[in-house]
C-alpha positions as CSV (number, residue, x, y, z in Angstrom):
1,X,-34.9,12.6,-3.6
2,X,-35.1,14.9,-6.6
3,X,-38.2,13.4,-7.8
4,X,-39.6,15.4,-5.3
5,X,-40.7,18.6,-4.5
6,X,-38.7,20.8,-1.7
7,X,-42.2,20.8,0.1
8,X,-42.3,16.9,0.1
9,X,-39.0,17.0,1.1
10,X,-39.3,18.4,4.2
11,X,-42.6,16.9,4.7
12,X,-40.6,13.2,4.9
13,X,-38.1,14.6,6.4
14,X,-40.0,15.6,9.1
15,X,-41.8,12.4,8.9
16,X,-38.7,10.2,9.5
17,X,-37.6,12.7,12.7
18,X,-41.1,12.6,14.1
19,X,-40.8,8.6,13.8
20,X,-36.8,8.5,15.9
21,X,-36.8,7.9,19.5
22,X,-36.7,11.1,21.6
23,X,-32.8,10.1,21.9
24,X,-32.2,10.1,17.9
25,X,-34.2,13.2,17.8
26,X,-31.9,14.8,20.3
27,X,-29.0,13.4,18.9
28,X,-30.3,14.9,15.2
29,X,-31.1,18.6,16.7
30,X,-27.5,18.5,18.4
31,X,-26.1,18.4,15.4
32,X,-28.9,20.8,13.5
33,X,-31.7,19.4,11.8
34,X,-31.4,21.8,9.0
35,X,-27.6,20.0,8.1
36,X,-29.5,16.7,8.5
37,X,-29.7,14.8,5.5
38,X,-31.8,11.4,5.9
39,X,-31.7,10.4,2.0
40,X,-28.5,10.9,1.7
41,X,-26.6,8.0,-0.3
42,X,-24.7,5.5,2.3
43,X,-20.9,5.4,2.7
44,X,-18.6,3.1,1.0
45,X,-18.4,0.0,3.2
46,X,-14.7,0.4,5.6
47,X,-11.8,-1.0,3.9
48,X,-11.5,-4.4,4.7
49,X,-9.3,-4.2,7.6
50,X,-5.5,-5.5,7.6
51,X,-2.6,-6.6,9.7
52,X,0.9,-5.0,9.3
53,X,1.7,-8.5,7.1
54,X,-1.0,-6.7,5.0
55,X,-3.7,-10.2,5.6
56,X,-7.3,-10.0,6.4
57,X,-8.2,-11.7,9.6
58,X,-10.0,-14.2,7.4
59,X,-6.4,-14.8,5.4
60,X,-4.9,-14.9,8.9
61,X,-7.3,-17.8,10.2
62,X,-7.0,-19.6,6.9
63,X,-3.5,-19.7,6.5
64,X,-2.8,-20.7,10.4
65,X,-5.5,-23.7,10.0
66,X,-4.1,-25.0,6.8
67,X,-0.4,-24.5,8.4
68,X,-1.2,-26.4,11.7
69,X,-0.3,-29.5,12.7
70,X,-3.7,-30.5,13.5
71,X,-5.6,-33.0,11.0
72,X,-8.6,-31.9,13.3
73,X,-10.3,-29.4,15.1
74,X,-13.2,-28.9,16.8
75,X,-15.3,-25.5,16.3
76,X,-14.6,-24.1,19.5
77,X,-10.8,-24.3,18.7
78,X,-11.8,-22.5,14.9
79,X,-14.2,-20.3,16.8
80,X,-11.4,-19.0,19.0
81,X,-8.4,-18.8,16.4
82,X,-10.8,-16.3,14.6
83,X,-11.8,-14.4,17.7
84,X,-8.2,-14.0,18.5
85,X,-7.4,-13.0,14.8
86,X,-10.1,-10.5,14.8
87,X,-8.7,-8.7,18.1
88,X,-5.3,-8.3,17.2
89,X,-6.3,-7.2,13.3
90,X,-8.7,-4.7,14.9
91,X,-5.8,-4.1,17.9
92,X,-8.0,-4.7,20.9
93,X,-6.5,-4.6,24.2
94,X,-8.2,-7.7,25.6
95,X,-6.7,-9.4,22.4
96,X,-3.3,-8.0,22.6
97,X,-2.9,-9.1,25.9
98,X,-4.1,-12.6,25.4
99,X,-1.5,-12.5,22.2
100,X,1.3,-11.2,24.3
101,X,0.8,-13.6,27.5
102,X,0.6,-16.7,25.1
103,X,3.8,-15.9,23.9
104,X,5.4,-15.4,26.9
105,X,4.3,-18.5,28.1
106,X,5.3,-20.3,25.2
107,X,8.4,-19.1,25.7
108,X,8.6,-20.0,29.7
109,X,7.5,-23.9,28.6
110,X,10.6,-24.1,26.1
111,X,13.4,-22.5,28.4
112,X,12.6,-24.6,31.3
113,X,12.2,-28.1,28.6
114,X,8.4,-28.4,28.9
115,X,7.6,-28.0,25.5
């Protein structure tokens, strides 16, 4: 905002803070208005997130479709291989846990024959 003067500035500035909710307001004075910067340039996006085999989730999702056995699927079963891939990339509990009982059970069907 350089094209500006300090005096219209501050006048935007105070603009934009008059303009938050009474909770972004609070939020901004917690943190001291004076240190608050609203024109300040946005962050670089996040690094695409990885697994340890160093894949995106939307590597992850491709490579396990074009791997399977299935000629088919519907978009439910697409829908749930990427919500699955998503949570373990992003190492979510719920997802984890759904990973980890999924093997086990795999594992239960194939020693007793079921498989």
């Amino acid at each position: 905002m350089s094209e500006f003067s300090p005096e219209e500035v501050e006048k935007r500035k105070k603009a934009i803070f008059d303009a938050m909710s009474a909770r972004g307001q609070k939020r901004i004075l917690k943190m001291g208005y004076e240190k608050w910067d609203p024109f300040q340039e946005p962050k670089d996006p996040i690094d695409i997130r990885k697994d340890k085999s160093k894949r995106t989730t939307q590597m992850l999702v491709r490579e396990f479709l074009q791997s399977s056995n299935r000629e088919e699927y519907s978009n439910a079963y697409g829908r749930g291989v990427l919500e699955i891939a998503l949570g373990i990339v992003n190492e979510e509990e719920r997802f984890i846990g759904m990973y980890e009982f999924s093997c086990w059970y795999r594992d239960l069907l194939k020693n007793e024959g079921l498989d």
